[in-house]
DRENDO-1510 file (C-alpha; in Angstrom, 1 decimal, always signed):
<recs>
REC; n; res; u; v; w
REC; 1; UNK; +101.7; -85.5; +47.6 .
REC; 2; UNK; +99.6; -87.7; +49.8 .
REC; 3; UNK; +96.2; -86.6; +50.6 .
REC; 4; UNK; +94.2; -87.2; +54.3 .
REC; 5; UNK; +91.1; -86.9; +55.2 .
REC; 6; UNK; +91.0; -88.6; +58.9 .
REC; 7; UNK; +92.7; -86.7; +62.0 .
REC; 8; UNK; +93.9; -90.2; +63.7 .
REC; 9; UNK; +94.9; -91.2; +60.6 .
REC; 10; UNK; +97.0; -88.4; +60.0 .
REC; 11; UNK; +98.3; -88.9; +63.5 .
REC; 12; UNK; +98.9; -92.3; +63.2 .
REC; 13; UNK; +100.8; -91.6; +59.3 .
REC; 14; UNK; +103.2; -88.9; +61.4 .
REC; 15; UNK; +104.0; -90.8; +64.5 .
REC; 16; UNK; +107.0; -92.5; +63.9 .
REC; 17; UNK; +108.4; -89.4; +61.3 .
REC; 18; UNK; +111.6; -88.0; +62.5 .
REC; 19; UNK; +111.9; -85.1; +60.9 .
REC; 20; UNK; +110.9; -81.1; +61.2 .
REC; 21; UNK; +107.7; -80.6; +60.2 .
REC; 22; UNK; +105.9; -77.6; +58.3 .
REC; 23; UNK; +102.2; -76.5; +58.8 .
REC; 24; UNK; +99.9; -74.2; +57.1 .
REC; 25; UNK; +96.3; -74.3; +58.1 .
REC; 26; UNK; +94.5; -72.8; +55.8 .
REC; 27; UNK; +90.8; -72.2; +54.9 .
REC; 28; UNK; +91.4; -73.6; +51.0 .
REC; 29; UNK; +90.7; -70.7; +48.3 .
REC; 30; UNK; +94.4; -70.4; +47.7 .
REC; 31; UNK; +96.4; -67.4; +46.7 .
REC; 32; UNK; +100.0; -66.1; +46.7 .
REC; 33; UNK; +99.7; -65.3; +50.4 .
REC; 34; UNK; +99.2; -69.1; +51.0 .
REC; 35; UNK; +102.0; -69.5; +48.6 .
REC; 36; UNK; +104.5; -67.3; +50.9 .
REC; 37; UNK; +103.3; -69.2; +53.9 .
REC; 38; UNK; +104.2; -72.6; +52.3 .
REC; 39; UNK; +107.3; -71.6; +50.4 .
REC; 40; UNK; +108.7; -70.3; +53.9 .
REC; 41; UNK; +107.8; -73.9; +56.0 .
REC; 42; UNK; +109.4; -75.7; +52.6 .
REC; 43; UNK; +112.8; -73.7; +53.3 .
REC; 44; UNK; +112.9; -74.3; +57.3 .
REC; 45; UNK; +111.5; -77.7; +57.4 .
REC; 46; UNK; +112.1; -81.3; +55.9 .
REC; 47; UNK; +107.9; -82.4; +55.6 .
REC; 48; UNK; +105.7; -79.7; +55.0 .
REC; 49; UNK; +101.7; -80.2; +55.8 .
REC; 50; UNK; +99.3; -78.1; +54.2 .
REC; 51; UNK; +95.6; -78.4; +55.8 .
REC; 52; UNK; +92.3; -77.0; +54.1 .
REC; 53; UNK; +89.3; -76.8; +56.5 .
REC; 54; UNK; +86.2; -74.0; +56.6 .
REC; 55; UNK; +86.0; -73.7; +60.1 .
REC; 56; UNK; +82.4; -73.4; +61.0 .
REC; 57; UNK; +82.8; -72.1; +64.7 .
REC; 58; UNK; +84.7; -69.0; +64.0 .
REC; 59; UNK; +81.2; -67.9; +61.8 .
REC; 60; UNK; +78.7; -65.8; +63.3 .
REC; 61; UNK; +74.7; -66.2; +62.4 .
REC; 62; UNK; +74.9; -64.9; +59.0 .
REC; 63; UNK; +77.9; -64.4; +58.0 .
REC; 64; UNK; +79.2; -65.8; +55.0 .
REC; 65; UNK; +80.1; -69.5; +56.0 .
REC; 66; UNK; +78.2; -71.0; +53.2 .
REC; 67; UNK; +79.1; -69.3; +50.4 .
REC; 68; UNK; +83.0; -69.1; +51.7 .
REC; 69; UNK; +85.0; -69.6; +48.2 .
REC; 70; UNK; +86.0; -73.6; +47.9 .
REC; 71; UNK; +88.3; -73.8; +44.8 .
REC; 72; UNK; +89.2; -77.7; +45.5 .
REC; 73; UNK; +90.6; -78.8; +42.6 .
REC; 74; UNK; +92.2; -75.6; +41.8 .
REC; 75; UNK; +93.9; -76.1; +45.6 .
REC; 76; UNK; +95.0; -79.9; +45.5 .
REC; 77; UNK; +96.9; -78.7; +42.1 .
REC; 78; UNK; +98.7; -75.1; +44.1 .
REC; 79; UNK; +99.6; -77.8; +46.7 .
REC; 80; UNK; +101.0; -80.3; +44.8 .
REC; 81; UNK; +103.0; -78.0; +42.4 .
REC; 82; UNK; +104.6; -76.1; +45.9 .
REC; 83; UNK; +105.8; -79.0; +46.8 .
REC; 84; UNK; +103.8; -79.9; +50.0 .
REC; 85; UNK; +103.8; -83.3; +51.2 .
REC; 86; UNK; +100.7; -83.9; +53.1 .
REC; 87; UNK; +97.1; -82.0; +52.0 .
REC; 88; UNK; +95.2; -83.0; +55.6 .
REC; 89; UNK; +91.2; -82.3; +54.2 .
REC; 90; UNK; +88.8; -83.3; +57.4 .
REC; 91; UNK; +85.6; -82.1; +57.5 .
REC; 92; UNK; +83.2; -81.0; +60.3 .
REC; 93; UNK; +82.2; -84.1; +61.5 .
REC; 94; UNK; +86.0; -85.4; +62.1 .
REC; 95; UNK; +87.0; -82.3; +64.1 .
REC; 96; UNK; +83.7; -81.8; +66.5 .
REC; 97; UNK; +81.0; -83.2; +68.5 .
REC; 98; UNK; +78.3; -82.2; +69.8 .
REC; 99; UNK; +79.8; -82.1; +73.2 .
REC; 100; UNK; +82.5; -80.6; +73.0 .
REC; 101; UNK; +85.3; -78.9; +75.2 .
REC; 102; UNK; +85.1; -75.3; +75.0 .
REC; 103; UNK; +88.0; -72.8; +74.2 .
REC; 104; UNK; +87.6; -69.7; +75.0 .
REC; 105; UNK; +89.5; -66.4; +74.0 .
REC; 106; UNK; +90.8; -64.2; +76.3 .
REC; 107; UNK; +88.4; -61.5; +77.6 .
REC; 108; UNK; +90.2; -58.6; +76.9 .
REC; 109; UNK; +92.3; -59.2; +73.4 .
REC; 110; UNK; +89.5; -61.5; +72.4 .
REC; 111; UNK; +86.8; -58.9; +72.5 .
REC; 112; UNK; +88.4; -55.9; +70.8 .
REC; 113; UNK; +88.9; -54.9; +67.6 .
REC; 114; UNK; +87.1; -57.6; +65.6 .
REC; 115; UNK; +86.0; -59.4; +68.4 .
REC; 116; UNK; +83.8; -56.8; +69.6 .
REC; 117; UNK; +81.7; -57.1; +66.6 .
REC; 118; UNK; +82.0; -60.8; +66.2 .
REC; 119; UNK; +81.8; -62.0; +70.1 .
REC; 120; UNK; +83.0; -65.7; +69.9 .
REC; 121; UNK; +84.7; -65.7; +66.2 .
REC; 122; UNK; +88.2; -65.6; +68.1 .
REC; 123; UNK; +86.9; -68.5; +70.4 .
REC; 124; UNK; +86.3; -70.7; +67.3 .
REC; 125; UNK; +89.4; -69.6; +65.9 .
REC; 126; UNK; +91.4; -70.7; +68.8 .
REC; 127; UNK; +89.3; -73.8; +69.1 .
REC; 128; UNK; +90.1; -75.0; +65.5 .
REC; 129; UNK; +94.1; -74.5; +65.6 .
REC; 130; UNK; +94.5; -76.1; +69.1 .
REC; 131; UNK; +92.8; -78.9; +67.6 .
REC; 132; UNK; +94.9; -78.8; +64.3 .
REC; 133; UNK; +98.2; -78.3; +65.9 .
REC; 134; UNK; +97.3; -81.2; +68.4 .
REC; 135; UNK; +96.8; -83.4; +65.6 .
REC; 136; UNK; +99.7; -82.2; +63.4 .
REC; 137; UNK; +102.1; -81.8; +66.5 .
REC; 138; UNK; +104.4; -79.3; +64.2 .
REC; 139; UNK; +107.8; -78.2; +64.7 .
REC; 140; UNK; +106.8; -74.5; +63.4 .
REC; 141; UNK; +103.4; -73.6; +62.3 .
REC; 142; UNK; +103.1; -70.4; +59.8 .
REC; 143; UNK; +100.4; -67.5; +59.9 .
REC; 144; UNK; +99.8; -64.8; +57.9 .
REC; 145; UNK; +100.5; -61.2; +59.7 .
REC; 146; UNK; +97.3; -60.0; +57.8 .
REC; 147; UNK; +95.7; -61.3; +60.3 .
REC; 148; UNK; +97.6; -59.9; +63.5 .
REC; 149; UNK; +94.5; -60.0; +66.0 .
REC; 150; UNK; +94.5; -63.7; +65.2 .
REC; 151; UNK; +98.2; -64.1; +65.2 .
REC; 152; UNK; +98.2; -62.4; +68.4 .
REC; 153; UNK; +96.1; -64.6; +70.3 .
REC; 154; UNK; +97.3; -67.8; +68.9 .
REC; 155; UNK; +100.7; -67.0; +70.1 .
REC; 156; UNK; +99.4; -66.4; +73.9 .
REC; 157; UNK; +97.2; -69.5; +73.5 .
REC; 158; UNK; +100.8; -71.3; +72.8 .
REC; 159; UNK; +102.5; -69.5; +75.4 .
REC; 160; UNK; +99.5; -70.0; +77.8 .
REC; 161; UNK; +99.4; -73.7; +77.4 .
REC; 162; UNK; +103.4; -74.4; +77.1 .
REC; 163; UNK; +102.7; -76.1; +73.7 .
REC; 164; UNK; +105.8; -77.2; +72.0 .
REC; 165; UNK; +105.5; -75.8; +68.6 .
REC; 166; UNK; +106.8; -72.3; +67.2 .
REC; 167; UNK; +104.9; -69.8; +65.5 .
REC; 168; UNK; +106.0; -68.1; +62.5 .
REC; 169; UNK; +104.3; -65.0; +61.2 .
REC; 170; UNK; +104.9; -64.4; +57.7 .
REC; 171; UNK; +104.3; -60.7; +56.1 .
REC; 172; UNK; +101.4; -60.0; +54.0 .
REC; 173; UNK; +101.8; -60.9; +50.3 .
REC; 174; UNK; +100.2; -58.0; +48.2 .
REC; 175; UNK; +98.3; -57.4; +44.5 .
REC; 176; UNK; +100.2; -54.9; +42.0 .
REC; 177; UNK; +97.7; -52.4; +43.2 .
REC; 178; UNK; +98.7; -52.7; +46.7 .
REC; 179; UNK; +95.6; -54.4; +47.9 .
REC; 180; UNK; +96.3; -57.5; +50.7 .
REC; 181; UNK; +95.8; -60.7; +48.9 .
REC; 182; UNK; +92.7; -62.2; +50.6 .
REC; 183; UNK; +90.5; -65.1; +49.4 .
REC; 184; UNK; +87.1; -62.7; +50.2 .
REC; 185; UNK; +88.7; -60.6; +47.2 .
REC; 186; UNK; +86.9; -62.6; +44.6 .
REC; 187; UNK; +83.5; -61.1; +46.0 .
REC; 188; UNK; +84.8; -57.2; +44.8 .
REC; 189; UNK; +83.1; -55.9; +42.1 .
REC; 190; UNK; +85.2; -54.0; +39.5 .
REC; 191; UNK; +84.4; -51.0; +41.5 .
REC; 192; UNK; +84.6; -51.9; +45.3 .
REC; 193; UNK; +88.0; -53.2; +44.0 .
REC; 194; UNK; +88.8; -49.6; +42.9 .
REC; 195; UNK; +87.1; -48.3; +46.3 .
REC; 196; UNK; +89.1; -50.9; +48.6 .
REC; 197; UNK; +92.3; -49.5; +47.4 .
REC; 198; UNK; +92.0; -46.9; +49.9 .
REC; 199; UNK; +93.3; -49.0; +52.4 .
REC; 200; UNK; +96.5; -49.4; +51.5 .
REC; 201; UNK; +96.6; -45.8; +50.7 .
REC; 202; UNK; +95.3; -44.8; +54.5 .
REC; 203; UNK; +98.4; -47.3; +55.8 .
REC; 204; UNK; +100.7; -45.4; +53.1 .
REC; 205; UNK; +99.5; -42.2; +54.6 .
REC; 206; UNK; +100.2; -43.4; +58.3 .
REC; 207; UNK; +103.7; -44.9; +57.0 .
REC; 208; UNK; +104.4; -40.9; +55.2 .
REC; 209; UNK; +103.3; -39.3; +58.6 .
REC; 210; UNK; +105.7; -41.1; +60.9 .
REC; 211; UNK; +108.8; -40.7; +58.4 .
REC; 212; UNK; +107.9; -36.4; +59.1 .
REC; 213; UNK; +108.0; -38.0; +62.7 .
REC; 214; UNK; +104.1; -37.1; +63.4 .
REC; 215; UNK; +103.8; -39.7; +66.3 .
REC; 216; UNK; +100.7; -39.1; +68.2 .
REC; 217; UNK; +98.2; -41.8; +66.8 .
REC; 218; UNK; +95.2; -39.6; +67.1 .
REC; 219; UNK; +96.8; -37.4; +64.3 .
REC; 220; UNK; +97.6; -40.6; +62.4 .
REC; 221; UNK; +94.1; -41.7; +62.5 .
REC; 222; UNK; +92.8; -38.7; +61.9 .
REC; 223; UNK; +94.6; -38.6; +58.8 .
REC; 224; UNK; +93.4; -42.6; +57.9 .
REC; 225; UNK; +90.1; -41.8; +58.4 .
REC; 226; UNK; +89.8; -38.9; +55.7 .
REC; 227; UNK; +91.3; -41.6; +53.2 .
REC; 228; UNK; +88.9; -44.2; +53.7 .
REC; 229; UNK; +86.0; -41.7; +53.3 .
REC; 230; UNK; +83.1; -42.9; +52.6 .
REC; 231; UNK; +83.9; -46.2; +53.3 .
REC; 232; UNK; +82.2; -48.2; +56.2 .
REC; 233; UNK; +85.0; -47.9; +58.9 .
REC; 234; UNK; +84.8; -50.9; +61.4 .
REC; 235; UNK; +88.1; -49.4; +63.0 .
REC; 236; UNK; +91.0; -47.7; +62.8 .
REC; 237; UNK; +93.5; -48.5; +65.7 .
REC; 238; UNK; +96.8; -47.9; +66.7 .
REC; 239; UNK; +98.4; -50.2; +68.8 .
REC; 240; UNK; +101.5; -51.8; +70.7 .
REC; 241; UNK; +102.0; -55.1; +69.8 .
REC; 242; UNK; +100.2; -56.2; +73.2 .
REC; 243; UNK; +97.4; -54.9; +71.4 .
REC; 244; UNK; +97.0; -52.1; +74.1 .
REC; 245; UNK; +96.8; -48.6; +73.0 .
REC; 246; UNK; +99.3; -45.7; +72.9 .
REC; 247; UNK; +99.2; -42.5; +72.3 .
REC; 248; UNK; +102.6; -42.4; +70.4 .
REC; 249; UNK; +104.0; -44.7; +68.1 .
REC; 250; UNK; +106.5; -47.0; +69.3 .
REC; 251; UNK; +108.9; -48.1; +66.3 .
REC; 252; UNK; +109.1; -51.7; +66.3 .
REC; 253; UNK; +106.5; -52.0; +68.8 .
REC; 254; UNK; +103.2; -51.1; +66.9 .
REC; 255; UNK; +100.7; -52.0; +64.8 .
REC; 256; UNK; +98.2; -50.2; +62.9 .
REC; 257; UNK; +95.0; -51.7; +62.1 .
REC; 258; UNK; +92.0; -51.7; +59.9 .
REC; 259; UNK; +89.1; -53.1; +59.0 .
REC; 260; UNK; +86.9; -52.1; +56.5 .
REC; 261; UNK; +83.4; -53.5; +55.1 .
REC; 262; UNK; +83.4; -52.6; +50.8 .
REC; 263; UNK; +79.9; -53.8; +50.0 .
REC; 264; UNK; +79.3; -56.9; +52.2 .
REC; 265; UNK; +83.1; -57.9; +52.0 .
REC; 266; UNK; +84.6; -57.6; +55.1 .
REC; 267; UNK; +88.6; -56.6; +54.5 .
REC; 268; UNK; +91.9; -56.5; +56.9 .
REC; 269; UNK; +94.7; -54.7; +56.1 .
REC; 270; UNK; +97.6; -53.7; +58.8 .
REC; 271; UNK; +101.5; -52.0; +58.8 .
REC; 272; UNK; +103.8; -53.5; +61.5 .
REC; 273; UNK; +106.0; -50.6; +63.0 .
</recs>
């Protein structure tokens, strides 16, 4: 596995490589999620390019950019044993300036759900993988569906800009218990653990709801909300997969949402209808 730490030089390494080519940004703290991702770019492509970078712009003032978990060593090693060819590692300094081109989210699917709480985090977000897939120039690049706001909006920014790579959204990987692997999981206590597996049960209740064919979403939410009692609730949402609302489910054309804070851990969980 080679290992690079400069963009150009990464450019310059895959410039005259004619093959498919794999890549899974990822913000390092590793788990089986990550794992999926790279095991599915390994089976569709002939180089597979794994990059690790915390991406300061998509943090808000006080959220937890400095104490993200960084498990380096521990990351190199999950890399190298998957098989990846290429660990890209830049840091801040090699991706911005301090002029920099802005860009910017849409105004409507950028500011809802967990962009109305975190105005600009979707901004940064899209900012970063431009940047990353500009540098990369991939044949497919793989997300997690965990987090389908994000997914969302980097597949219109593709779309948007006619850029010539594919997206590939991979399903969530989960714990035994049913929780959605997430590198913020490290910060549960043994009891928020125990609390936070009421998201997956308020999904399971949605999921139990529509197989009675109980369709209206404000029933369904209803019904979420009562599981994740006491919880702090950012939201509950039921969606089509434009993310605009609906007041039925649609099958295979919804989403259901949540976001939930469990002590100062901020968690994502979602079904795909």
């Amino acid at each position: 596995m080679k290992i690079i730490s400069n963009p150009l030089t990464l450019k310059k390494h895959l410039k005259d490589i004619d093959k498919t080519v794999g890549f899974v940004p990822t913000m390092g703290a590793l788990h089986e999620g990550h794992i999926a991702l790279i095991k599915r770019a390994k089976a569709e492509n002939e180089i597979v390019i794994v990059s690790i970078f915390i991406n300061p712009t998509q943090f808000l003032a006080g959220e937890d950019l400095e104490k993200y978990p960084k498990k380096d060593e521990a990351d190199k090693k999950i890399c190298e044993l998957a098989g990846v060819n290429i660990l890209f590692v830049p840091n801040a300094q090699e991706i911005y300036t301090k002029d920099e081109v802005k860009i910017c989210a849409p105004n409507v699917r950028g500011y809802i759900l967990e962009g109305a709480t975190r105005p600009g985090h979707f901004s940064g977000v899209l900012t970063v993988v431009i940047k990353l897939l500009h540098i990369v120039n991939p044949t497919k690049a793989y997300f997690g569906k965990k987090d389908a706001q994000q997914l969302n909006l980097i597949n219109l920014m593709v779309k948007q800009l006619f850029m010539n790579v594919e997206i590939i959204p991979v399903d969530i990987v989960r714990d035994n218990d049913g929780l959605a692997l997430s590198s913020r999981n490290i910060y549960l206590s043994k009891e928020q653990r125990h609390e936070a597996l009421k998201i997956p049960k308020s999904l399971y209740t949605a999921s139990q709801l529509i197989s009675k064919n109980i369709l209206k979403t404000q029933k369904i939410k209803k019904a979420m909300l009562e599981v994740l009692t006491p919880l702090s609730i950012g939201y509950v949402e039921i969606l089509n997969r434009n993310f605009e609302s609906i007041a039925e489910i649609e099958l295979k054309n919804t989403i259901i949402l949540v976001e939930v804070m469990v002590g100062e851990t901020r968690l994502l969980d979602n079904i795909w209808l």
